[in-house]
ZAMARGU-4260 file (C-alpha; in steps of 0.2 Angstrom, whole numbers, plus 5000, padded with zeros to 4 digits):
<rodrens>
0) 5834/5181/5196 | 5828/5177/5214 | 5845/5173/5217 | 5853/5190/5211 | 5840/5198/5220
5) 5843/5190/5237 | 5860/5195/5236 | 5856/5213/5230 | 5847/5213/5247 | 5857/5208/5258
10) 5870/5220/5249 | 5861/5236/5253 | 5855/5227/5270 | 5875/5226/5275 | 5878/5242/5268
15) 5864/5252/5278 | 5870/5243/5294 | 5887/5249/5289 | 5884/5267/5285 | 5874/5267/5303
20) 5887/5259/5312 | 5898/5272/5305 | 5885/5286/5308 | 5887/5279/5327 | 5902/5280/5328
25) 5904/5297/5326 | 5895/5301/5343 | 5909/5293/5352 | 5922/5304/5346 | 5929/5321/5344
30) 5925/5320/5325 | 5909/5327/5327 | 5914/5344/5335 | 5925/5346/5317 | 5907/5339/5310
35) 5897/5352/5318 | 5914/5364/5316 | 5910/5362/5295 | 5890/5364/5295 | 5894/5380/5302
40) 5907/5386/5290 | 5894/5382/5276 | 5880/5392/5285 | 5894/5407/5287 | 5896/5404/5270
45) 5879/5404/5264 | 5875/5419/5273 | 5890/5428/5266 | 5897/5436/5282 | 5912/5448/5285
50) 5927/5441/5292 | 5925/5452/5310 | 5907/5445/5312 | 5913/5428/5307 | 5925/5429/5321
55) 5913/5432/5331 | 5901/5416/5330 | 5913/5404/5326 | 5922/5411/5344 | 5906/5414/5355
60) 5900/5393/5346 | 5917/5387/5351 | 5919/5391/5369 | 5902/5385/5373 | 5906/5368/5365
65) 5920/5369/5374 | 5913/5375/5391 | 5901/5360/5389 | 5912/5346/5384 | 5928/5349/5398
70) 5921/5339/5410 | 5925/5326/5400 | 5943/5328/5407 | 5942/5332/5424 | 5959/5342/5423
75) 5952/5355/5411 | 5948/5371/5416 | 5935/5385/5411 | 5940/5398/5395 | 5929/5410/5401
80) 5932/5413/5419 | 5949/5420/5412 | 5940/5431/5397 | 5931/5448/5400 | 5912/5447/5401
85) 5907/5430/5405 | 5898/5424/5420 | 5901/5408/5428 | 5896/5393/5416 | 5884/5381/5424
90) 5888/5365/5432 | 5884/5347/5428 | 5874/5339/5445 | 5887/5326/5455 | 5885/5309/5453
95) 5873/5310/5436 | 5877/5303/5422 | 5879/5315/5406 | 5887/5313/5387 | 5896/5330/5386
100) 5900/5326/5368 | 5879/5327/5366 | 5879/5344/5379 | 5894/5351/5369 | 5885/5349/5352
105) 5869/5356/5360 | 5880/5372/5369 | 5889/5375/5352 | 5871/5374/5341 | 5861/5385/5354
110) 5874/5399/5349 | 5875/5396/5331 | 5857/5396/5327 | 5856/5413/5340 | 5867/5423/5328
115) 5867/5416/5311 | 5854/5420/5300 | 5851/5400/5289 | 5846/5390/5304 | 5836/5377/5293
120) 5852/5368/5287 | 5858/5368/5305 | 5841/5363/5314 | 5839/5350/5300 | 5859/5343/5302
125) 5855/5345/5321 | 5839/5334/5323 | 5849/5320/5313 | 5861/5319/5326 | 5849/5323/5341
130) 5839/5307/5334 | 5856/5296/5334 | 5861/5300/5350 | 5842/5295/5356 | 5847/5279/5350
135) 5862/5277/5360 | 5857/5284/5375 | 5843/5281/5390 | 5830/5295/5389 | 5837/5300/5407
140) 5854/5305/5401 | 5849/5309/5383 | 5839/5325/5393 | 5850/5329/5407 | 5865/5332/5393
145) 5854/5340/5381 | 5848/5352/5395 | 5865/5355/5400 | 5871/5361/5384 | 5856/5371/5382
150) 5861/5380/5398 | 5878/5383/5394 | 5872/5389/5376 | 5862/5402/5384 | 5874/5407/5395
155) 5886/5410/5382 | 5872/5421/5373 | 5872/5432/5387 | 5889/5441/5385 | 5883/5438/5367
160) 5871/5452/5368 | 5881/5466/5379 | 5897/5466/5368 | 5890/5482/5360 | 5885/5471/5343
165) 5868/5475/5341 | 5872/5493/5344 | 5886/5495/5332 | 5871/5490/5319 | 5862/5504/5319
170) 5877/5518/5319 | 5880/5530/5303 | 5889/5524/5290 | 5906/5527/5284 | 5909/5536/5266
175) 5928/5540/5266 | 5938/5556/5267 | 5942/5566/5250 | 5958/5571/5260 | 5974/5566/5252
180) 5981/5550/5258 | 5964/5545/5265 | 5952/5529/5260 | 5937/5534/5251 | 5927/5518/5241
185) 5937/5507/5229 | 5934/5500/5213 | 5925/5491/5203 | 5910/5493/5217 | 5915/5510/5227
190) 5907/5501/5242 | 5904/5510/5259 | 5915/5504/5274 | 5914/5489/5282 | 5912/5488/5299
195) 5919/5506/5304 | 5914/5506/5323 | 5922/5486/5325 | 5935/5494/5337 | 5920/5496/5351
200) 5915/5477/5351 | 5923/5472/5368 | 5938/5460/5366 | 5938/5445/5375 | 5957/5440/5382
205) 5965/5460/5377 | 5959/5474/5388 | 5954/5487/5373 | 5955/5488/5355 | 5969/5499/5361
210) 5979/5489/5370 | 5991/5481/5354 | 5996/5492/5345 | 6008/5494/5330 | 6018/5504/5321
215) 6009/5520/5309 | 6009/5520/5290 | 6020/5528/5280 | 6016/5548/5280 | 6007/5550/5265
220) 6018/5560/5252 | 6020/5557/5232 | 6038/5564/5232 | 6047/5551/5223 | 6061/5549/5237
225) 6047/5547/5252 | 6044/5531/5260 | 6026/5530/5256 | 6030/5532/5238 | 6040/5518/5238
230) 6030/5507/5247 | 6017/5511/5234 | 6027/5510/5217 | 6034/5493/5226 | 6013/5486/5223
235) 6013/5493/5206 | 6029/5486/5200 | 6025/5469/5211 | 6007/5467/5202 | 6012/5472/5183
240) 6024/5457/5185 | 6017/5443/5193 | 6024/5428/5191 | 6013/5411/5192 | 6020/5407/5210
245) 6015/5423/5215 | 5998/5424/5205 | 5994/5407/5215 | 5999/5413/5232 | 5988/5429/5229
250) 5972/5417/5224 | 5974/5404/5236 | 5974/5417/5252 | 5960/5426/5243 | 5948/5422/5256
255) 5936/5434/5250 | 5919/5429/5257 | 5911/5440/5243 | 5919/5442/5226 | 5908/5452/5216
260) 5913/5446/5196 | 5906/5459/5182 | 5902/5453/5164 | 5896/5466/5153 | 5880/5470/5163
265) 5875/5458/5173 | 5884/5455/5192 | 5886/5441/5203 | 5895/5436/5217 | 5906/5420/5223
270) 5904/5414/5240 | 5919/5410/5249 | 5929/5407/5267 | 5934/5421/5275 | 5952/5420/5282
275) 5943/5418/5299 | 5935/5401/5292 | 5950/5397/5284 | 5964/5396/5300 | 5946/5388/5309
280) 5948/5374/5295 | 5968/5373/5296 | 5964/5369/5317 | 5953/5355/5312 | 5968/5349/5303
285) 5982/5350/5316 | 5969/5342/5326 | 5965/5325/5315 | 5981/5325/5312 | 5988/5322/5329
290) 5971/5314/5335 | 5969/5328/5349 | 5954/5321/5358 | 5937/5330/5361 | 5940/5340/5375
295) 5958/5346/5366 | 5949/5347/5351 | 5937/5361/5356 | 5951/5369/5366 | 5961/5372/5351
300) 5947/5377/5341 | 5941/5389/5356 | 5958/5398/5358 | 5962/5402/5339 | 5946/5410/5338
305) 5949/5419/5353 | 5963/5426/5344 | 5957/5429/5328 | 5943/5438/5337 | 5952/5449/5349
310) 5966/5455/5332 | 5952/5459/5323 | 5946/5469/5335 | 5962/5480/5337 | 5966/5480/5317
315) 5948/5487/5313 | 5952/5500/5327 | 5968/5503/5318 | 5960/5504/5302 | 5948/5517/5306
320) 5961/5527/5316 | 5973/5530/5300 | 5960/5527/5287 | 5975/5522/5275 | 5973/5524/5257
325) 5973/5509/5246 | 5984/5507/5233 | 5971/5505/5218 | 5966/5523/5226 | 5985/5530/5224
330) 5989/5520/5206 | 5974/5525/5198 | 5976/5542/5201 | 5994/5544/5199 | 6002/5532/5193
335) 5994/5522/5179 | 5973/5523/5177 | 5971/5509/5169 | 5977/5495/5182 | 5968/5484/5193
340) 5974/5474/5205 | 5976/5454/5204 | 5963/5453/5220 | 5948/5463/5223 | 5951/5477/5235
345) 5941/5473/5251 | 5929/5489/5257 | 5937/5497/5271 | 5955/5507/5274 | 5973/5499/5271
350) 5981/5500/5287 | 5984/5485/5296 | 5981/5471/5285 | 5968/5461/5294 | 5973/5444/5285
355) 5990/5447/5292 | 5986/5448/5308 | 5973/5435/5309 | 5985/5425/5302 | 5997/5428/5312
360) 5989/5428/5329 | 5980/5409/5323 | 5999/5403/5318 | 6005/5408/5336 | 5993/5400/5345
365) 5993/5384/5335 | 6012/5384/5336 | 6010/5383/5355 | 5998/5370/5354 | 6006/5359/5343
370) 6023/5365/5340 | 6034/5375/5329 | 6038/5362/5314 | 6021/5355/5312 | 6019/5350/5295
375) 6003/5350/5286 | 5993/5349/5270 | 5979/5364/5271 | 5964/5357/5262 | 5953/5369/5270
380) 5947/5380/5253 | 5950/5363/5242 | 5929/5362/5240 | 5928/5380/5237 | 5942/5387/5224
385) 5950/5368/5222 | 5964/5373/5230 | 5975/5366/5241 | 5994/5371/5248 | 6006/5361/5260
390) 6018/5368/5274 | 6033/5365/5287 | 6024/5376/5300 | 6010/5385/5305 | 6023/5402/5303
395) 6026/5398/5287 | 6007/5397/5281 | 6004/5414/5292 | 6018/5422/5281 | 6013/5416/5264
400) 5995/5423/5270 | 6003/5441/5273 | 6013/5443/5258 | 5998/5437/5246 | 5989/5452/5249
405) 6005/5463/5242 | 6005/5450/5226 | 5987/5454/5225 | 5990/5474/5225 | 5976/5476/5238
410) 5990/5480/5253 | 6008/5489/5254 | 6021/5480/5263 | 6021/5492/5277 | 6003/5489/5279
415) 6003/5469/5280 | 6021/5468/5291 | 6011/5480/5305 | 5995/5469/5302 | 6006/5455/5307
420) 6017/5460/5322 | 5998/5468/5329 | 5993/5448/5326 | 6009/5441/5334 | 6007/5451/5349
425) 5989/5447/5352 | 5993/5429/5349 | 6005/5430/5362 | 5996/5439/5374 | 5981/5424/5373
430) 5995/5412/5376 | 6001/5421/5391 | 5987/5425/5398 | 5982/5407/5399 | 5999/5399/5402
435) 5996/5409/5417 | 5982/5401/5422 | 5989/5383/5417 | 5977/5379/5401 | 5993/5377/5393
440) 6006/5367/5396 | 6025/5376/5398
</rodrens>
């Protein structure tokens, strides 16, 4: 018996040196930005927000890790000197020594805990990897970088609290129009719009919520022979025959942060990535799987949301300007009360699809960051639906993405091609704008 219990010992001892060796390990390498990336997406979870506020604290988290951690490569350059609204970042003093993986993790949790609303999980999660990096560094260094990030953190805040957020918070609320061919609530909640005064958050890389445009909806008209009609029978005849490729396509681009699921009486509601959180995830992936390093690492995951944040801002202007009716809207009325569409229709108008473009804009970047045949195996929603889908190119996910929402009768086909070209263009326009700056490589 002693014996077995010696060796019990030195079992667990070997194992606990083994879990904090590995635990070390981590500080050393760009694995903990995708650790701190993913307590973040659970907190964004948790606190069950929208995909346009989403976009905004995983993009205003990202470019301070990254503003933080670029000194690491001396030929990195600042994001934010080429976005609208930043002032200049604060600079490491010469000839100190720092660990900017310590700063970044600092800058990117002064942010989240700023503008998320569950900063227990966060603080707690933070103060275990404060106390390892206590461990590895001197107290001299261990301040100076933990300062540092602080700074930048702050800094970041600032344009935090003049893009017009707060005061889009307190503005009326946005019921719908009884006019034909006009959004007004949708079943099974008949919910008031989401974010209708989004268009007047100020972009970061675009100009205006104005700037990308695309093409206008079908005219609304229930002739038979009109395009809109078409469009709309094309959804109904589409969701009344779903096939299983199609029914999985619709569930696993879901990305519903929300779904709120009836029985009999009682009401309750599954918590979700939104598809913000869910091109964020696919990043992390193109990033472990070529081993981009730290400062590439926070890079990638800084300009996707960049361009996730800037389409949403230009779709939700679109949305408001058209104030598209849904299908479920049209159907119900004309066509066939009774049906329901596969998905849960989202509460706000049809007109551009913001998955598509979000989709879109991510895919665009990600394809100039790590190229146009880059296969990969998305595990991003695996935890949450258990799920997971693999593909030749970050195009071909983006596409799948965009037609889902016709298979799950929640967009017309007009409606998700505009949402995606308005992505494209925005996608293209961040790549430009900092090709021309040299952050990207021709």
């Amino acid at each position: 018996m002693k014996k077995i219990f010696i060796y019990l010992f030195i079992f667990c001892a070997t194992s606990a040196c083994n879990q904090q060796a590995g635990d070390r390990k981590i500080l050393t390498d760009q694995n903990l930005l995708h650790q701190n990336m993913k307590q973040l997406s659970e907190v964004i979870i948790q606190d069950m927000f929208s995909p346009p506020v989403s976009s905004r604290i995983y993009c205003y988290a990202s470019l301070a890790a990254y503003e933080a951690i670029k000194f690491d490569n001396p030929n990195s350059k600042s994001l934010t000197k080429q976005l609208h609204g930043f002032a200049l970042m604060p600079l490491p003093e010469n000839n100190k020594d720092y660990n900017f993986l310590l700063a970044a993790t600092k800058a990117f949790f002064t942010v989240a805990e700023k503008i998320t609303f569950s900063k227990d999980s966060l603080i707690q999660y933070e103060n275990k990897v404060y106390s390892q990096f206590e461990l590895l560094l001197n107290k001299e260094t261990y301040d100076r970088s933990i300062s540092f990030g602080d700074s930048v953190g702050k800094k970041i805040l600032e344009r935090a609290t003049h893009d017009n957020y707060k005061e889009t918070r307190g503005m009326p609320k946005f019921l719908g129009s009884n006019e034909p061919g006009k959004w007004r609530p949708t079943p099974t909640d008949y919910l008031d719009a989401l974010e209708p005064n989004w268009g007047m958050i100020k972009p970061l890389a675009i100009d205006s919520a104005e700037q990308i445009q695309c093409p206008a909806p079908p005219v609304f008209n229930m002739d038979t022979t009109s395009e809109f009609f078409k469009y709309m029978k094309e959804v109904y005849n589409i969701t009344t025959h779903l096939t299983d490729s199609q029914r999985t396509t619709a569930k696993y681009w879901d990305d519903n942060p929300f779904v709120i699921e009836h029985s009999g009486h009682l009401m309750y509601g599954n918590k979700k990535i939104t598809p913000v959180g869910h091109w964020i995830g696919i990043t992390g992936i193109a990033c472990k799987k070529t081993n981009a390093d730290a400062v590439k690492t926070a890079e990638a995951y800084s300009l996707t949301a960049v361009a996730m944040f800037d389409v949403i801002n230009a779709c939700w202007k679109t949305k408001y300007k058209y104030n598209h009716i849904r299908p479920v809207t049209v159907i119900n009325e004309f066509i066939d009360r009774g049906w329901q569409p596969f998905l849960q229709t989202p509460p706000f108008p049809e007109h551009s699809s913001g998955h598509s473009g979000i989709s879109a804009s991510a895919a665009t970047v990600l394809t100039k960051l790590f190229g146009d045949n880059f296969a990969f195996e998305d595990t991003s929603d695996l935890e949450y639906i258990g799920m997971k889908r693999s593909f030749q190119s970050f195009t071909q996910a983006a596409n799948e993405a965009s037609i889902s929402r016709v298979y799950g009768g929640i967009h017309y086909r007009t409606g998700v091609d505009a949402g995606a070209i308005q992505g494209r263009e925005v996608g293209d326009y961040v790549i430009t704008k900092f090709l021309k700056n040299k952050l990207f490589k021709n």
